[in-house]
Every structure is written in C-alpha cells, then in structure tokens.
Phi, psi and omega in degrees: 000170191274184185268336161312300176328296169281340170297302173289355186278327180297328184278331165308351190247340199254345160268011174258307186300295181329324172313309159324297169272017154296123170269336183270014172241032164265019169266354205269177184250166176309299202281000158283312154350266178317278197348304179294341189270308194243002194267347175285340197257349157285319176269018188241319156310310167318304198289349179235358172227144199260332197235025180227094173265158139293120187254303189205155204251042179042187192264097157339323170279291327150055157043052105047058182264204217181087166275149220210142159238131182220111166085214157309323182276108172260152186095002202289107157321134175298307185294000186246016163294149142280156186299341151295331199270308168306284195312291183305314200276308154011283187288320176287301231257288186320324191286322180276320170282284188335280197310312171333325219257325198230083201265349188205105171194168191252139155259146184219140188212124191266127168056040200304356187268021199269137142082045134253133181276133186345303205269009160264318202337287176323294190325321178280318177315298187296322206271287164000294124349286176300321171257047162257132216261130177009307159253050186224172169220152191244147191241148198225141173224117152269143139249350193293142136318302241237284190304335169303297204311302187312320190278324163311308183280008187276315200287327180293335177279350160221091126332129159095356167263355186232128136243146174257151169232108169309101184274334191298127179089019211251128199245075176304008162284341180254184170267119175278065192304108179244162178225151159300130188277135179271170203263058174276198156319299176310301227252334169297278192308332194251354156291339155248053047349287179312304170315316213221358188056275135289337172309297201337259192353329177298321179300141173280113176288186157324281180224159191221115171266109145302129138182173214307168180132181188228172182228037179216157166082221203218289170339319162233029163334150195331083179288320185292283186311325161299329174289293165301002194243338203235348160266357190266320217303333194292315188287313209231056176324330216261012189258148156257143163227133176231121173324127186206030170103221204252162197306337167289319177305303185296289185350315206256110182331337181252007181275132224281342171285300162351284165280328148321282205296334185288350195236325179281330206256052175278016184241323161294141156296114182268109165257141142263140195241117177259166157266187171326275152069283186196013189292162203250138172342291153326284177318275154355280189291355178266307153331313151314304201300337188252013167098023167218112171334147174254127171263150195281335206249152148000263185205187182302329174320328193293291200302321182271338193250018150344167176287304194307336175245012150310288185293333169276355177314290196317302185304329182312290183254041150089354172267028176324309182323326198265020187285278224295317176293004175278308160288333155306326184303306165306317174321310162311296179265006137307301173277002162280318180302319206278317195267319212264323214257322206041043174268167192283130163350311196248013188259095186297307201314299149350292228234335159334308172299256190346324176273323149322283220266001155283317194291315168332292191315318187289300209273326214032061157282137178247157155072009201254011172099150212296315207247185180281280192320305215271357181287313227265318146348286210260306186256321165271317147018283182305322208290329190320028171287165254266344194240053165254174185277332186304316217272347158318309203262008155279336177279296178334301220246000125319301194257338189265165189265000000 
C-alpha cells in the first residue's frame, strides 16, 4: 500500500479499537460496529463501481490489508487493484478518514482524474462532493471533461455551491485577482481546448441547430450562425448552429452535410431552423411536419433591427434622446425599399444598408463594423439578451416545442 494508504488504514484501526472501547457502543452487536467504522467507505465505493466491495480490512497484527469482493473473487487483495480502482479507493478512503479528523477545512486535490477512466470521473466527483463536510470546502485543479460537467450540474441542482476559476492567461510573477467565471460557451470552448486540444472540435454538442447561410466567401461567411451562436451561447452553451446553405437546400432531405454530421454526431439532437421569407402557412406547417422550424419574422435582419434594440443601441451609448429619429429614420428606408424598390413591406433585410448608414450617422458611431453584417453582427447582437423580448421571442421559436 502507499504510505497515504497505510497512514489510513492505521487510523481506521485506531478508530475501530476506540470504538471498541466506546462504553456507548456496549448495546451494540460485533456486526453494527463494524458497520459504522466501515460501511461509509463500502458505500461510497457502491456509488461509484458496480462489481467493487469492501469486505474486510484483514487482521491488523499479521500485515493487515484492504480486502474487496469483485465479480465471483472474494477476498481480493488491495494490491491486486488496478490502477484505476486504487486511484479511486484512495481518494474516497483519504476523504473520509480526513473529514473525521478535519471537519472545517480546505481539501485540495491536483488532478483526481489521473489513472482513472472517463466513465468514473463524474462519479468520483459527485461522490466527494457529497462527503465534503458542511463547513469545509474541496478545491479541484482539472482537465477532465467528465469532472467539469459534474460540477455543473452540482452547481445547478445547489446553486451558490459550485465556482469555476479560470487560471488561463495568468502571469503569477504579478499580483492576481481571479473571480469566479461564469459558465457559458466561451469558457466551455477553452475547457475543451485544455482537455482535448486539437481534439476539441471533435466534442459532440447537445443539439446541433441548421440553418441558412453559406460556410463560404468571407462577407456573409456562416453569417445566420454566428448571429445565433453569439445570442445563445450564454443560455444554450451546449447547442452549435451551423450554416448549411439556403432554405431549400436544409429542406432537402438528401442533403448529403447534413447527414455526415448526423451519423458521426450520433449523440446530438438535430433542428433545423429556416427563416421566414414569403412561406405561406401551409407551407410553414408541411415544413413542421418533416422537423423544421420555421422563424415568425422575414429573416434575422426583422429581429435585429427591431424598435426595441434600437432603443437599447441609443441607451447603450448615452443617446437615448436620439431614439425616436432612429426609428424615422428606419421607417423611411423600410418605404423607400418598399414604394422605389418594390421589395415587400416587412423585408428589412432589404432595407438593411440604408438603415446601417443612417443610424452611424445619427448616432456617431465608430468602431461600430466596416459594412451592415459586421454592424449587424458585432454591434447589435450583443444587445439581443435574455430579458429583451427579441431574444424571448427567438427562444419560443427555436428551443421551445
């Protein structure tokens, strides 16, 4: 046994004799005893291996061990773990005997995912978690994948019980300020960056969301996806949308990207989302019907050049006063595109340039993108968050059923 190992295996012998010699355990039977000295490191082994018990901590005078029943093999020698099985029972045993000892402490544990396999990780995790004692706290330095996620979902079922700490980019020759990071995409993307490296790309989101755009020329490069990608990514981290041509093209059933990413990616859920356009009801519901989303507006252009993130642009940068001449302004190149143009009444997209170079003008915006995509991209985008009505009413019609 390691020397961590054998330190605990003594104190466990040394909480068994006390035990013994406990006048408040003389109602007890030989087998409740025990229970109590060891049945928390049998159950806590149960919660993370399906076929690895504790049976017995062998005869103490006479070279003493940590005995296991596995499979058919009872009696199974500590030394005859695998190095995963060791790594895990370690880790459980140093945890449980500690907190007994060290009941309002810090635990710090460097990598616990080492010499352990992927499908334990959460597991070791949740179980830790669970035996860390109330006033105490465990502190984790990770690459697992498996050990993140777990911590994500501890903090969402106890909120205020989980922070992540970034360390990337950290010039620990200065004085450092870290805060807890939140957990979005972004912060997701450099968790698998650390992890998997070049690998990354390779992770399977949740769901993988279609929809229009080209993944080709540079101007409108997966333009639709980056706009949903960048109002989502805080809410819906684990979704990708990816550009995959033009709404016929996702219509059609045989399209041969679709189905590659659909077969390696058998683990994502697949939608497809189109825009509007000139579909007709009819049309809208025959489209439900084969799994593809509809948007109630035009297209994104409707959405983004709304009144309402109009009016946060102007609050954005201190110009509220200029609200109302912003929206004449759009209005004007809504009916010009519509009486000059003959594009349709609700087709923004259209109407779009014109409205970009007014609202600059109005606005004296710098820095605000060279053209209307990278405007429309770069600067309204952000404002789209989860409690305006635009990003409400983008949620209804993508994610909600």
């Amino acid at each position: 046994m390691s020397i961590t190992v054998s330190e605990n295996y003594q104190r466990l012998i040394s909480q068994t004799l006390s035990g013994v010699f406990e006048q408040a355990n003389n109602s007890k039977t030989v087998e409740q005893l025990r229970e109590e000295l060891i049945g928390k490191i049998k159950t806590s082994l149960a919660n993370v291996f399906d076929e690895l018990n504790l049976s017995s901590i062998g005869d103490p005078l006479s070279n003493g061990s940590f005995y296991f029943e596995k499979g058919v093999s009872k009696d199974f020698h500590y030394k005859n773990l695998s190095a995963g099985e060791k790594s895990v029972f370690d880790l459980l045993l140093d945890m449980i005997i500690k907190s007994t000892y060290y009941n309002d402490a810090v635990f710090c544990i460097d990598e616990p995912e080492a010499h352990m396999h992927t499908r334990l990780q959460a597991k070791v995790l949740k179980e830790l978690f669970s035996l860390t004692p109330a006033n105490s706290q465990l502190w984790i330095s990770t690459h697992s994948i498996g050990m993140l996620k777990q911590a994500e979902d501890l903090e969402k079922s106890s909120p205020g019980s989980v922070v992540f700490l970034d360390f990337d980019n950290r010039d620990f020759d200065l004085t450092e300020v870290i805060t807890p990071a939140i957990i979005n995409k972004t912060i997701w993307n450099r968790f698998f960056d650390l992890a998997f490296a070049d690998f990354s790309q390779l992770i399977a989101p949740q769901k993988i969301i279609f929809c229009e755009g080209t993944s080709q020329g540079r101007k409108y490069k997966d333009f639709d996806a980056q706009i949903y990608g960048k109002i989502f990514e805080n809410k819906y981290h684990d979704t990708k949308f990816i550009s995959i041509g033009s709404s016929a093209e996702i219509e059609n059933i045989e399209n041969q990207s679709v189905k590659i990413v659909s077969n390696i990616l058998k683990s994502s859920s697949i939608l497809k989302f189109v825009d509007r356009d000139d579909k007709s009801p009819e049309e809208i519901a025959e489209l439900l019907q084969k799994g593809i989303k509809t948007s109630k507006r035009r297209h994104i252009e409707s959405y983004l050049l709304d009144d309402e993130i109009i009016k946060k642009l102007c609050d954005s940068i201190g110009k509220t006063e200029l609200y109302q001449q912003c929206i004449q302004t759009k209005q004007d190149a809504i009916r010009d595109s519509n009486e000059n143009r003959n594009n349709p009444i609700d087709d923004i997209k259209s109407a779009s340039g014109q409205i970009f170079t007014e609202l600059k003008r109005i606005l004296s915006l710098t820095q605000c993108g060279n053209n209307k995509c990278a405007f429309l991209r770069d600067t309204l985008t952000p404002l789209v968050t989860e409690e305006t009505a635009i990003f409400k009413e983008l949620e209804s019609e993508i994610f909600l059923e």
